[in-house]
N, C-alpha and C positions, 0 to 999 in steps of 0.2 A: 127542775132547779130554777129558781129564779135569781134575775144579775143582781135584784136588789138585796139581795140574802149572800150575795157576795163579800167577803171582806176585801175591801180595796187596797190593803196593805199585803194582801197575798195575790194579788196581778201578775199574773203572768207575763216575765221581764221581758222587752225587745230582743231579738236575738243578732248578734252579728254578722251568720250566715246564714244563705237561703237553705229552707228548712226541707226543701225537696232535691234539691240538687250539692245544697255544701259549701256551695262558691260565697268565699265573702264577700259582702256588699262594700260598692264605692263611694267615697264621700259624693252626696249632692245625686247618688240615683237614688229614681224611685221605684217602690217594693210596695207589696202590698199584704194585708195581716187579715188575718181569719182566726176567730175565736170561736168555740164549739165546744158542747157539753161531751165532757166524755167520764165515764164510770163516776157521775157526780161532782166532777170536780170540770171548772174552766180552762180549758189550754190555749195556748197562741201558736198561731204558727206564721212565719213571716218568709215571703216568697219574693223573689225577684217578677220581673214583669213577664218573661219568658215562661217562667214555669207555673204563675196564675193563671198564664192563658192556658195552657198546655192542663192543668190538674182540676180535677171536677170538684165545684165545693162537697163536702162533708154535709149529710142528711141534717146533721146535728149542730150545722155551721148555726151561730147565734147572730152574726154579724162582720161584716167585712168592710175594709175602706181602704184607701190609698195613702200614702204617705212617701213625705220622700227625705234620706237621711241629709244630716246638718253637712254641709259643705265644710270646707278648713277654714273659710272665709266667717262663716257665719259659728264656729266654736269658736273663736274669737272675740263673738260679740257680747255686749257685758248683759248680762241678766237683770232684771228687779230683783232687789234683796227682798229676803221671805218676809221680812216687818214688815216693807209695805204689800206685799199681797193680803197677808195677813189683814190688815187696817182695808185693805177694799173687799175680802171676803167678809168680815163684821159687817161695813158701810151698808151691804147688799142686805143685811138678814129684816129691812124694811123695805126692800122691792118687789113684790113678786111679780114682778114683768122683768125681775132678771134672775128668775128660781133658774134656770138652766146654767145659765153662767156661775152664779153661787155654787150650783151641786158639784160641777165639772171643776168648782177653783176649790170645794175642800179634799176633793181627790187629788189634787196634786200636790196642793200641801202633805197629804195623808205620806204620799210618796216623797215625799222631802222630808218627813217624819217632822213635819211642823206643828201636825196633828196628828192626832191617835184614836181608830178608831175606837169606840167604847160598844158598840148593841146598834139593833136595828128594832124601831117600835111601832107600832102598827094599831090605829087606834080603829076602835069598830064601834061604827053609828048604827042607830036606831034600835027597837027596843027585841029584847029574845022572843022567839025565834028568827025573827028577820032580820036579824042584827047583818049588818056586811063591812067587811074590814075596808076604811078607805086606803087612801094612797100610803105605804110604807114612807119612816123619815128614818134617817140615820144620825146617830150621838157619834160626835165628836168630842175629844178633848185637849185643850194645848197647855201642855205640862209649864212651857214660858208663860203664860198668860195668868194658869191654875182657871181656866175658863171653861165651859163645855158648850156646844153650838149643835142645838138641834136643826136638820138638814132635810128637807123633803126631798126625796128620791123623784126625778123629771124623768120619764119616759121617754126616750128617743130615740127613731131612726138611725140608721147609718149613717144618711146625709144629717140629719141635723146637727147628730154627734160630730162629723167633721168640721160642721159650718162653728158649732161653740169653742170648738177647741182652737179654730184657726184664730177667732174670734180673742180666746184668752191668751193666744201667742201672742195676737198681736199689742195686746195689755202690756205683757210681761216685757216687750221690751221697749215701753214707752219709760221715760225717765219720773223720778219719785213724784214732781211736780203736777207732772201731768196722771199719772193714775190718784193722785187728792182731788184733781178735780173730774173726772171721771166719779171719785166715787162721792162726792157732794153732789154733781148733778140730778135734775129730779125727772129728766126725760133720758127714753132708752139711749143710747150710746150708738150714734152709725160706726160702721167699720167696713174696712175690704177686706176678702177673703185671699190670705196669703199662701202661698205652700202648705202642706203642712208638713211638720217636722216632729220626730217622735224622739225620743230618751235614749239612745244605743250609747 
């Protein structure tokens, strides 16, 4: 099964408690998630740090990474409204030195139901018999907009996966001002790599 053939609207949610042991997690520890194919379908499983060392990945594990829940201090903190993600997920679909960033910012719209997924398309180069399917793109569509936003699917690691995500945290909670000009700019965007923190 492949993750691109996934539908991102069916992710498998955060879970509250550690998925080996039971104990709910505290605000501000960190836990760690393992994803793995199992009878065709993706599951999650989210571990405190005791029982990841302690539990041997799954054959089938697809990828793992660390993360650590929102503290009380930081569910406090005010978010980017979904307009403006929206307006810097558009601004990007003329970057491809920020295809990673874009693909990682229409999945979380997708999960904020800001977007809907629509199909997954796969175009195949050169001529029959040697035809070979390039890189899969995924259809988006935003019922507010009446838009649809075709998506290349970016291939990444574990690490990278965390480095983009920490990356678009750290977007999301810059104010409306500053992600306009983030997304007018024509050179990549530095950033520091903060915690990261997931959906619970």
């Amino acid at each position: 099964m492949q993750i691109s053939a996934f539908p991102p609207e069916n992710a498998p949610k955060p879970s509250r408690v550690c998925s080996e042991t039971g104990r709910p997690f505290e605000p501000g520890e960190k836990i760690f998630v393992v994803l793995f194919e199992e009878k065709g379908e993706i599951r999650r499983r989210d571990l405190c740090a005791e029982a990841f060392a302690a539990t041997k990945r799954p054959e089938n594990a697809l990828a793992w990474w660390s993360t650590r829940l929102p503290s009380n201090a930081d569910k406090k903190e005010k978010l980017a409204p979904n307009d403006a993600l929206t307006d810097l997920f558009e601004s990007l679909a003329d970057r491809p030195d920020e295809a990673a960033l874009r693909y990682v910012l229409a999945l979380l719209l997708t999960r904020r139901r800001v977007l809907r997924f629509e199909r997954e398309e796969i175009e195949f180069l050169g001529d029959a018999p040697q035809r070979s399917p390039s890189a899969p793109s995924l259809v988006f569509f935003s019922p507010r907009r009446e838009t649809s936003y075709v998506v290349p699917v970016v291939e990444m690691n574990a690490e990278e996966i965390a480095a983009v995500e920490a990356r678009l945290l750290a977007l999301i909670r810059e104010p409306n001002a500053q992600l306009d000009a983030i997304a007018r700019t024509s050179a990549p965007v530095p950033f520091q790599t903060p915690s990261l923190e997931d959906d619970v």
